[in-house]
C-alpha positions as CSV (number, residue, x, y, z in Angstrom):
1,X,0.2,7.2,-27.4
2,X,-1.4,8.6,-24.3
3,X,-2.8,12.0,-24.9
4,X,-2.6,14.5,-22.5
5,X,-5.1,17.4,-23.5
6,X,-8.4,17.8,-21.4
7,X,-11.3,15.3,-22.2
8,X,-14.4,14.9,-21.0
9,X,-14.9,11.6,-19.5
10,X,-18.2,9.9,-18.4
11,X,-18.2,7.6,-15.2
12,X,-20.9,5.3,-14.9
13,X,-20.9,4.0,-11.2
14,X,-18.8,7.0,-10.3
15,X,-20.3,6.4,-6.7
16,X,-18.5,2.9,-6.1
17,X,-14.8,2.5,-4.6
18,X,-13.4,2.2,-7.6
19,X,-15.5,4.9,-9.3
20,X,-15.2,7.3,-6.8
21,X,-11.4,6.8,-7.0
22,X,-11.2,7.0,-10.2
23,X,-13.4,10.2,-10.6
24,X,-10.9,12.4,-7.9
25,X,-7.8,10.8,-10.0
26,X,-9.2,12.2,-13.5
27,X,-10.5,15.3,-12.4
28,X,-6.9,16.6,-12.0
29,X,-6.6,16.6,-15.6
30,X,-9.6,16.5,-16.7
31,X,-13.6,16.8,-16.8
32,X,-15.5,14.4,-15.0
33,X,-19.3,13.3,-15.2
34,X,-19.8,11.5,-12.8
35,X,-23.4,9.7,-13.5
36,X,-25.9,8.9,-10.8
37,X,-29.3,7.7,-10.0
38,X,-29.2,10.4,-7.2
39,X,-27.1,13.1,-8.8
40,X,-27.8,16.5,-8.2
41,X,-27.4,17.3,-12.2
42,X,-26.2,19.8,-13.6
43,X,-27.7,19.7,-17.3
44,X,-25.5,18.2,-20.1
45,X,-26.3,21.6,-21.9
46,X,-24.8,23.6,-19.6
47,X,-21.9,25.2,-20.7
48,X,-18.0,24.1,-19.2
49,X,-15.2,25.7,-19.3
50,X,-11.7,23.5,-19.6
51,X,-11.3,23.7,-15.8
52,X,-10.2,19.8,-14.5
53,X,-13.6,19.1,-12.2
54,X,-16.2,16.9,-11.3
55,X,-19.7,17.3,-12.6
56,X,-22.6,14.9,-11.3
57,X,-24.8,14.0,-13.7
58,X,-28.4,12.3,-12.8
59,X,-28.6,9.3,-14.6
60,X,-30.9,6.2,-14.8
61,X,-29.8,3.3,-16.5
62,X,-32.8,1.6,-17.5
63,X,-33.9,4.6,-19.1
64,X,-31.5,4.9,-22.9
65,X,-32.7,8.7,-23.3
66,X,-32.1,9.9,-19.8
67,X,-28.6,7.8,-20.0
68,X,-28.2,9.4,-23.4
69,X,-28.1,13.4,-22.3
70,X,-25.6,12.4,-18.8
71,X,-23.4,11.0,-21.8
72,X,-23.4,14.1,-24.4
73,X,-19.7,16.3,-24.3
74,X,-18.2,13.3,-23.0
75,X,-15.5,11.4,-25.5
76,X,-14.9,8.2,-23.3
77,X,-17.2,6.4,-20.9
78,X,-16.1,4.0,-18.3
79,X,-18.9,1.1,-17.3
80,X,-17.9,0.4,-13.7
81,X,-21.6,-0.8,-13.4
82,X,-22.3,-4.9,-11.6
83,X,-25.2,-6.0,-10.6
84,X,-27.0,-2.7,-10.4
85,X,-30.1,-2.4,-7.7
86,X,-32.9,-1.9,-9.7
87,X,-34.8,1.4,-8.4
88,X,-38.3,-0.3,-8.3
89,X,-39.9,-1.2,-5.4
90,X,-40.3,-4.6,-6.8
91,X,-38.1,-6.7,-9.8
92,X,-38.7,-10.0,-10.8
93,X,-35.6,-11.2,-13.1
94,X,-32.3,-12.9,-12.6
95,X,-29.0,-10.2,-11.5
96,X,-27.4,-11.4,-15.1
97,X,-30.4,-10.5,-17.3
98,X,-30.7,-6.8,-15.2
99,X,-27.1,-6.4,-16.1
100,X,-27.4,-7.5,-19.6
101,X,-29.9,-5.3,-20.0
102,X,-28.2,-2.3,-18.6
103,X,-25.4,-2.5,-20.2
104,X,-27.0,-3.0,-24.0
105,X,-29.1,0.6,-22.6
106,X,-25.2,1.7,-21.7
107,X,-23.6,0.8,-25.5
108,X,-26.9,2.5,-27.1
109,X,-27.0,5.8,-25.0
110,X,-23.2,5.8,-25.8
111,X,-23.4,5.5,-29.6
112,X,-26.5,7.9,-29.5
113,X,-24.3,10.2,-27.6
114,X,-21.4,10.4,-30.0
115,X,-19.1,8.9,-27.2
116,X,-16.0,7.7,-29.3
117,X,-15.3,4.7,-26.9
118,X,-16.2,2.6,-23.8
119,X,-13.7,1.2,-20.9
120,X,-15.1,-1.7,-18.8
121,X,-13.8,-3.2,-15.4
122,X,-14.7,-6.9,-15.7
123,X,-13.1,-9.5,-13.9
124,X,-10.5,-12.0,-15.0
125,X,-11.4,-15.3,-16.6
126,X,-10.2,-18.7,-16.9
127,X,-7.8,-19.9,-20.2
128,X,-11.3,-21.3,-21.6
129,X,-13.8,-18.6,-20.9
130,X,-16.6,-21.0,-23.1
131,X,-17.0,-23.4,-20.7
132,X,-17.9,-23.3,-17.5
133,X,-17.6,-20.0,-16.2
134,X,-19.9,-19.6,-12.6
135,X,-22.8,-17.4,-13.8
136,X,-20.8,-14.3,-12.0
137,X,-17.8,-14.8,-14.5
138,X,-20.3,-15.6,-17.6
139,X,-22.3,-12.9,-16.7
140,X,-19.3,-10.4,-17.2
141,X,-18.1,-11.5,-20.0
142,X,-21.6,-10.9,-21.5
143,X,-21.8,-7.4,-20.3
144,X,-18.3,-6.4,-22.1
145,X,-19.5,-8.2,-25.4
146,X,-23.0,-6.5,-24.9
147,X,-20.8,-3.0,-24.7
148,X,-19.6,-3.3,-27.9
149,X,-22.7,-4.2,-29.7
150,X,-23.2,-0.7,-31.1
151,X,-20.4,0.1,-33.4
152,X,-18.3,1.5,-30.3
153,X,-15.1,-0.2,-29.5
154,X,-14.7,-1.2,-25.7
155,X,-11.3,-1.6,-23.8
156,X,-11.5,-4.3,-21.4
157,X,-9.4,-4.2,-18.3
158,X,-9.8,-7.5,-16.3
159,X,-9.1,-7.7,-13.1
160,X,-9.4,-10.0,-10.0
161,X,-10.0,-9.1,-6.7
162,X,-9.6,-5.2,-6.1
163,X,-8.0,-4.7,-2.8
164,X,-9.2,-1.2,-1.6
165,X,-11.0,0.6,1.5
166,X,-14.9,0.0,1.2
167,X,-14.7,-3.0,-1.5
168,X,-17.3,-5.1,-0.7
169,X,-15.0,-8.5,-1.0
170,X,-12.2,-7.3,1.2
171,X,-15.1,-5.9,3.8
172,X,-16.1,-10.3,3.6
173,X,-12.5,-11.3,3.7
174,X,-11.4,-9.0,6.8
175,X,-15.0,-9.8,8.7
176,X,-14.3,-13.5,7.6
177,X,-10.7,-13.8,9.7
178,X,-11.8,-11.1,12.3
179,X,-14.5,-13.2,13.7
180,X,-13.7,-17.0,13.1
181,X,-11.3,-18.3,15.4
182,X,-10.4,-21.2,13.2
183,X,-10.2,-20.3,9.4
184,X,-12.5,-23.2,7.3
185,X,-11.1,-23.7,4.0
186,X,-13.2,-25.5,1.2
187,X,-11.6,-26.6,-1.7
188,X,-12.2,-23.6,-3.5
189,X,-9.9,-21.3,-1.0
190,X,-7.2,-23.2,-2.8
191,X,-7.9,-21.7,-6.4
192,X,-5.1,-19.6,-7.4
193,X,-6.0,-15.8,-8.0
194,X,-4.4,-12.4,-8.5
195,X,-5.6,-9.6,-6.3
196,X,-4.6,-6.1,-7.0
197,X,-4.4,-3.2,-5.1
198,X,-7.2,-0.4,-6.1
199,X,-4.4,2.2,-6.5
200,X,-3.4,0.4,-9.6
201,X,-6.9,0.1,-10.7
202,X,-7.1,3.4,-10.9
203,X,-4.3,4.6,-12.4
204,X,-4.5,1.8,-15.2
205,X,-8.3,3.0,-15.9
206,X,-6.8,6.2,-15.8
207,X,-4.5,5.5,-18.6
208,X,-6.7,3.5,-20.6
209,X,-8.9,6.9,-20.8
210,X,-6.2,8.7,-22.5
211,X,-4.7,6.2,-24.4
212,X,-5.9,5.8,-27.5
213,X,-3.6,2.4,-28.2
214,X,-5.6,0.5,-25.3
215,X,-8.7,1.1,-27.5
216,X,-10.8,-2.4,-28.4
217,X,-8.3,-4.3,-26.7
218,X,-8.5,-6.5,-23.5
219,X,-5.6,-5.7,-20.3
220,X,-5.5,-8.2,-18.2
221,X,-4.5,-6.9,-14.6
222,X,-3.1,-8.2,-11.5
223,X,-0.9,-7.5,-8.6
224,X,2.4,-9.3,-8.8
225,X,1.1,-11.9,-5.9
226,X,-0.6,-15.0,-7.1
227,X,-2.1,-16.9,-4.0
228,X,-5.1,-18.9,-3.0
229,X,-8.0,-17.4,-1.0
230,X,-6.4,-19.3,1.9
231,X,-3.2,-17.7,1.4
232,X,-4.9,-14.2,0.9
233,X,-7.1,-15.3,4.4
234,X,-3.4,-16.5,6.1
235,X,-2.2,-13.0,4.8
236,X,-4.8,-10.9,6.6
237,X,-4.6,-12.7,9.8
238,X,-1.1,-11.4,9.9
239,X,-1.9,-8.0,9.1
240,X,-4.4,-8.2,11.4
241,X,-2.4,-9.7,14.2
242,X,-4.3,-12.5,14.8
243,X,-3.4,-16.4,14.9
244,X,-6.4,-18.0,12.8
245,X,-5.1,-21.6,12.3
246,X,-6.5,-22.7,8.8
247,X,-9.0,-25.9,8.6
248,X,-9.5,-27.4,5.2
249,X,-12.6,-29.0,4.8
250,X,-13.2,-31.0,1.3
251,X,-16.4,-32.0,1.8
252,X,-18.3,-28.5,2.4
253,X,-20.0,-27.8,-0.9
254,X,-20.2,-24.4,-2.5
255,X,-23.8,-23.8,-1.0
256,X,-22.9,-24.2,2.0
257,X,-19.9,-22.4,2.0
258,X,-22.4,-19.6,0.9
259,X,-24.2,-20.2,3.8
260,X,-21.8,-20.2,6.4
261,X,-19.8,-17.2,4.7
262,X,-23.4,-15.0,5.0
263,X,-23.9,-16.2,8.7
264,X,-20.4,-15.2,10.0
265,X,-19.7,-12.0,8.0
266,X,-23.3,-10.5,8.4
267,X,-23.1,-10.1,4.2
268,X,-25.7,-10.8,2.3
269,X,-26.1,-14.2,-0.1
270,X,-26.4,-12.5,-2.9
271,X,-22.7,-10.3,-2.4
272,X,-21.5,-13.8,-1.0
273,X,-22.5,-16.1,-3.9
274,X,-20.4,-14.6,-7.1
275,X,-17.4,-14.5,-5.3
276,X,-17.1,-18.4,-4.2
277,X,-18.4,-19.3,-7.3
278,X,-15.8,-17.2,-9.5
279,X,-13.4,-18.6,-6.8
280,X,-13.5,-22.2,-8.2
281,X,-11.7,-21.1,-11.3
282,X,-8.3,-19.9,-11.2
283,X,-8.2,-16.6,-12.4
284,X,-4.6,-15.7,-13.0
285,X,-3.3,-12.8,-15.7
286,X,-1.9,-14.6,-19.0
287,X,-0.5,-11.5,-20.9
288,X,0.1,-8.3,-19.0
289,X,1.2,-6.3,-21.8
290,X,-0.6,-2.9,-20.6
291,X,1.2,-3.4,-17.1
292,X,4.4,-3.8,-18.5
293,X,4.3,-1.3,-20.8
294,X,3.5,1.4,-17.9
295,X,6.2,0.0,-15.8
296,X,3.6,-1.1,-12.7
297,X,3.8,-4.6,-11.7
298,X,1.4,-3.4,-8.8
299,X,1.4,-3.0,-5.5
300,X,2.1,-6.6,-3.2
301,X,-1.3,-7.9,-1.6
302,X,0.4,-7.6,2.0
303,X,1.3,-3.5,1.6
304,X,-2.0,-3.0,-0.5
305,X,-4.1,-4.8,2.5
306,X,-2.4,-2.8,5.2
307,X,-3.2,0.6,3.4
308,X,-6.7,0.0,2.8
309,X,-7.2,-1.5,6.6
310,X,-6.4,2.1,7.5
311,X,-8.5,3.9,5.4
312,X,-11.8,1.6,5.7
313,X,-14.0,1.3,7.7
314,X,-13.9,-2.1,8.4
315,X,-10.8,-1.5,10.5
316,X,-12.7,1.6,13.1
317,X,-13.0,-1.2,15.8
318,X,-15.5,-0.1,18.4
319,X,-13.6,2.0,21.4
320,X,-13.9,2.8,24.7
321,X,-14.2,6.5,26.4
322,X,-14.5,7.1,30.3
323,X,-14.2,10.1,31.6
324,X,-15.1,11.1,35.3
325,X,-14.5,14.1,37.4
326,X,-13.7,13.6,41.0
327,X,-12.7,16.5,43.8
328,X,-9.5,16.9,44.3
329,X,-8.2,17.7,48.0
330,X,-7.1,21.2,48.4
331,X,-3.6,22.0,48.1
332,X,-3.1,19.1,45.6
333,X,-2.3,19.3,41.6
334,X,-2.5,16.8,38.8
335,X,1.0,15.1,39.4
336,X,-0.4,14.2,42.3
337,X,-3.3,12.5,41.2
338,X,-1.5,10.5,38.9
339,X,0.8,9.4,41.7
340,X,-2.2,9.1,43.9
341,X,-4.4,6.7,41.7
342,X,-1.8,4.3,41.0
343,X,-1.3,4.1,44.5
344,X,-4.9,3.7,45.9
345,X,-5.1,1.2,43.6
346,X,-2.7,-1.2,45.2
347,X,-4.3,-0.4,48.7
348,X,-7.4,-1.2,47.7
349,X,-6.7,-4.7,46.3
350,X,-3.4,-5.4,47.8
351,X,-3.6,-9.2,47.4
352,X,-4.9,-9.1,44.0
353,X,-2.5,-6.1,42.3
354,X,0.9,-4.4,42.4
355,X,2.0,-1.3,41.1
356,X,5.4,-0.4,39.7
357,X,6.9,2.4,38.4
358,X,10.3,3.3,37.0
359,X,10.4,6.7,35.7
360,X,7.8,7.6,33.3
361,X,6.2,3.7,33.0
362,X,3.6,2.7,35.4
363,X,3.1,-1.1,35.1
364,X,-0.3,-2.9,36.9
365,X,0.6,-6.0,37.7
366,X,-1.9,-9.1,38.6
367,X,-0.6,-11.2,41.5
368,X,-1.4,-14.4,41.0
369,X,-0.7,-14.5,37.2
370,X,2.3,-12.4,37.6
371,X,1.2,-10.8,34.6
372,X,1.0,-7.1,33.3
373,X,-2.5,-6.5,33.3
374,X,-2.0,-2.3,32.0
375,X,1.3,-0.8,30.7
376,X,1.4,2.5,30.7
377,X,4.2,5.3,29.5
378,X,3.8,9.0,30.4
379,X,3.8,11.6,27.4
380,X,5.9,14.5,28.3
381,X,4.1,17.3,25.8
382,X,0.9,16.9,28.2
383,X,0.3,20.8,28.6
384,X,0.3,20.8,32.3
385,X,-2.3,17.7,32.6
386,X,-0.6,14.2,33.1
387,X,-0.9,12.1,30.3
388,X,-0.2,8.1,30.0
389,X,-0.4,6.4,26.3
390,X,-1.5,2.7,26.8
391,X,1.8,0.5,25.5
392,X,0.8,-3.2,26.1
393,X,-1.0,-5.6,29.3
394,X,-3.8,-8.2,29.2
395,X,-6.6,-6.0,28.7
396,X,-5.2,-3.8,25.9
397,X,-5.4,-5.0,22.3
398,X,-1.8,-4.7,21.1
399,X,-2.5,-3.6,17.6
400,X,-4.4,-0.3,18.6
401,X,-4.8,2.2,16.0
402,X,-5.7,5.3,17.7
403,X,-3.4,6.8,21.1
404,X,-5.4,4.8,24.1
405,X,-4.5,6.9,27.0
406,X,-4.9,7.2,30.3
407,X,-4.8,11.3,31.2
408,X,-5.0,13.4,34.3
409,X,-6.5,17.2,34.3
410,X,-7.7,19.7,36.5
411,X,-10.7,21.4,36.1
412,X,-10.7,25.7,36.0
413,X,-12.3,25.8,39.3
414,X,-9.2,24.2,41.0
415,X,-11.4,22.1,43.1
416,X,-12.2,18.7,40.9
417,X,-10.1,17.3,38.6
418,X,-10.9,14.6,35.4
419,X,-9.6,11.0,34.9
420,X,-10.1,10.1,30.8
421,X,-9.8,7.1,30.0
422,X,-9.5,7.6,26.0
423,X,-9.2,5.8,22.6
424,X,-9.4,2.2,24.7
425,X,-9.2,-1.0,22.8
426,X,-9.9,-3.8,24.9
427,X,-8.5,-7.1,23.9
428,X,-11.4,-9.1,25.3
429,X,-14.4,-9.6,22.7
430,X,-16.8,-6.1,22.6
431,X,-19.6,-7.9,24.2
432,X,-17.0,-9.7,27.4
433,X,-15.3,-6.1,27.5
434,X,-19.2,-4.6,28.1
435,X,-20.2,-7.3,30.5
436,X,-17.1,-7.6,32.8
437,X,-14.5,-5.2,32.2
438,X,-16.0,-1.9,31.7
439,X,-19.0,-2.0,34.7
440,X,-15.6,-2.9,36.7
441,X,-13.6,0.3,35.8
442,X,-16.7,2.0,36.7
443,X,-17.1,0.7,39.7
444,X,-13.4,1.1,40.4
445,X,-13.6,5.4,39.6
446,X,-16.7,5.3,41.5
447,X,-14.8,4.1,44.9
448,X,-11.9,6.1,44.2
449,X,-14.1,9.2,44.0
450,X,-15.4,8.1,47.5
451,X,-12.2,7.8,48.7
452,X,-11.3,11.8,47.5
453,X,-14.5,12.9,48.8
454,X,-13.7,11.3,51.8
455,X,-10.0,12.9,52.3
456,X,-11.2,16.4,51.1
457,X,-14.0,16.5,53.6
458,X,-10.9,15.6,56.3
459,X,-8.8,17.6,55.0
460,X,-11.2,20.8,55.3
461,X,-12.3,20.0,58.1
462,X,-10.3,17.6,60.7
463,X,-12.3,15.7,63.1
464,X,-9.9,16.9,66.3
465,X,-10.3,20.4,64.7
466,X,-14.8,19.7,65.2
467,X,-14.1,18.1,68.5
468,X,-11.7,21.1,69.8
469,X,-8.5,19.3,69.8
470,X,-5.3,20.6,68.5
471,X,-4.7,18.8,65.1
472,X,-1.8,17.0,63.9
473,X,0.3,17.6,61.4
474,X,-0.7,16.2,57.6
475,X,0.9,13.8,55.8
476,X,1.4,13.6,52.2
477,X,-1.6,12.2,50.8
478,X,-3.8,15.1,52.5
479,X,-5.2,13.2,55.9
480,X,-4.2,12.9,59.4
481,X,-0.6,11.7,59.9
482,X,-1.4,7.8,61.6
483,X,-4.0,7.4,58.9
484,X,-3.8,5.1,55.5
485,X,-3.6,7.0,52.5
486,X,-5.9,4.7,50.7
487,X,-9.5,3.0,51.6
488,X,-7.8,-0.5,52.2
């Protein structure tokens, strides 16, 4: 039965995604040492009261003693630990001996320790585990036996793919469909696996802490989608709004995949090469026994992708800010301005754009394509400054996360006034946007700054008023009645 007093419970790799996680979910309840090469430690001595909390720990792995005093108070240690950087400036040895080897330090410091058990994240493996396995799979299946090589029994939860914000296989998936316009697909995009969504990580990790039933036994874990790579790849596309028509390509072997896989996704070989090589077998759950008896078939691949898009990194696409003061001709606001711009805009390339507005959209037409180059809809809680929220048009990305906006203000002063262009996701590619798109907005707020300098200056001082001829009477837009209002 799951216990529910306060433990103290030791997280090696409590710096990872899932660690991290994991850490903030069992410090609610409970202590946390959270071990780290970097740690700023707090001594294992030092004395705790029962509050829930997180306590770094320093911690070296290759060293058994130092990994031996992070671990004393704790009762249960989660491993959380693949293929480990080694902190020497130079190591000679393959990534499946260095994790062999920490882990065997792991299971001693552990039994030294007087930890009562281990709980290991591995990865799920094929029905016939003996034969085989890619040296990513076999390698850990040796680090959960290695584990429990020291009297202490280890609860294995294998799992496939995590799907969370900053894992380092979802980072190569999303990169994958965001920059190849046509998806290549091996054969091995067509093994069947079972992703699941780090929420359910953690909270089965969580529950394997304080059960004492899960102890020495193996959970196989998975989300309740079982699809190929390519489907997982198709999947993302969507999400991402992208069309990414999918290419499979039998004769491209695993190496090069690996190649190709590095090139486009700027990852390193060595991230890229366990995960197509585990991807040849199907890794699917056989007995999800622990799942059922918590009642959490998981989270669907499609909902847990969309959630992590939004909290990683991955998905802060570059933006673009513009923001430039111009003078404003006396006696004119901000709703002016934004009538103003619009309209200038239009004069000044008559044959090339047209402006329409109906009510509170403003749509920028391009004439010969008849087609909505900028779509904008003005916000009505703007706080006296005029405010447009980007809705759609050629140059906007349609899936924007942020609140692109077009806005309108007047400085204190009265006398200049500030266009922002903010939160802009272009649709073209960062680099076209840099080379074509954004020197031509600049170019287009320097001429309409021109063309306000120009008007103010008339409008302070009229040319007949200099010469000593009665002036006429204003129209509108601030200049001589029998003038344009606009530089075209």
């Amino acid at each position: 039965m799951e216990d529910r007093r306060i433990r103290r419970i030791a997280i090696a790799g409590a710096t990872g995604f899932v660690g991290s996680s994991l850490a903030t979910r069992l410090a609610r309840q409970d202590v946390v040492y959270a071990l780290g090469r970097r740690a700023t430690a707090e001594s294992p001595e030092a004395e705790l009261d029962d509050t829930p909390r997180v306590v770094p720990r320093r911690c070296d792995l290759f060293s058994v003693g130092e990994t031996a005093r992070a671990l004393e108070g704790a009762e249960v240690a989660v491993y959380l630990v693949h293929s480990m950087s080694p902190n020497a400036r130079l190591t000679q040895g393959r990534f499946e001996d260095l994790d062999l080897l920490l882990a065997d330090n792991f299971a001693r410091a552990a039994a030294r320790a007087g930890v009562r058990r281990i709980v290991y994240l591995g990865g799920l493996l094929p029905r016939d585990p003996d034969h085989g396995l890619s040296a990513h799979l076999a390698s850990r299946l040796e680090v959960e036996k290695a584990l429990g090589a020291h009297g202490l029994p280890v609860t294995a939860v294998r799992a496939g793919l995590v799907v969370g914000a900053e894992g380092s296989s979802l980072n190569l998936l999303v990169r994958l469909v965001e920059r190849l316009p046509v998806m290549i697909c091996p054969a091995w995009t067509a093994s069947p696996t079972q992703p699941i969504a780090l929420s359910d990580v953690v909270e089965i990790l969580a529950r394997c802490c304080l059960d004492e039933e899960t102890t020495g036994r193996v959970c196989e874990v998975g989300g309740p989608d079982v699809m190929s790579y390519r489907e997982m790849m198709q999947t993302t596309a969507r999400v991402l709004g992208r069309r990414r028509p999918m290419l499979p390509v039998p004769f491209v072997t695993p190496a090069l995949s690996e190649l190709w896989v590095s090139l486009v996704t700027g990852t390193s070989r060595s991230l890229v090469r366990p995960l197509i090589e585990s991807l040849r077998h199907p890794m699917v759950v056989e007995d999800g026994w622990l799942q059922q008896r918590m009642g959490r078939p998981g989270r669907p691949f499609a909902e847990a992708l969309e959630e992590s898009l939004r909290r990683s990194r991955i998905w802060k696409r570059p933006i673009a800010r513009s923001v430039q003061r111009v003078s404003l001709p006396p006696g004119r606001d901000v709703a002016w301005l934004a009538e103003d711009y619009p309209r200038w805009l239009e004069g000044a390339a008559p044959t090339l754009l047209r402006v329409e507005r109906e009510g509170d959209r403003l749509e920028m037409t391009l004439r010969p394509l008849r087609r909505a180059l900028l779509v904008l809809e003005r916000r009505r809680d703007a706080d006296g400054r005029q405010v447009f929220r980007v809705t759609g048009g050629l140059l906007a990305r349609r899936d924007a996360r942020g609140e692109p906006r077009l806005e309108f203000r007047v400085t204190p002063d009265g006398r200049h006034a500030l266009i922002a262009l903010q939160d802009f996701e272009p649709r073209l590619p960062w680099w076209l946007y840099a080379v074509t798109q954004a020197p031509l907005h600049r170019a287009v707020m320097a001429a309409y700054r021109l063309s306000l300098q120009a008007r103010s200056r008339a409008a302070r001082t009229p040319v007949e008023a200099v010469a000593g001829r009665p002036t006429r009477p204003s129209d509108p837009s601030g200049i001589e009645t029998g003038r344009r209002s606009d530089p075209a």
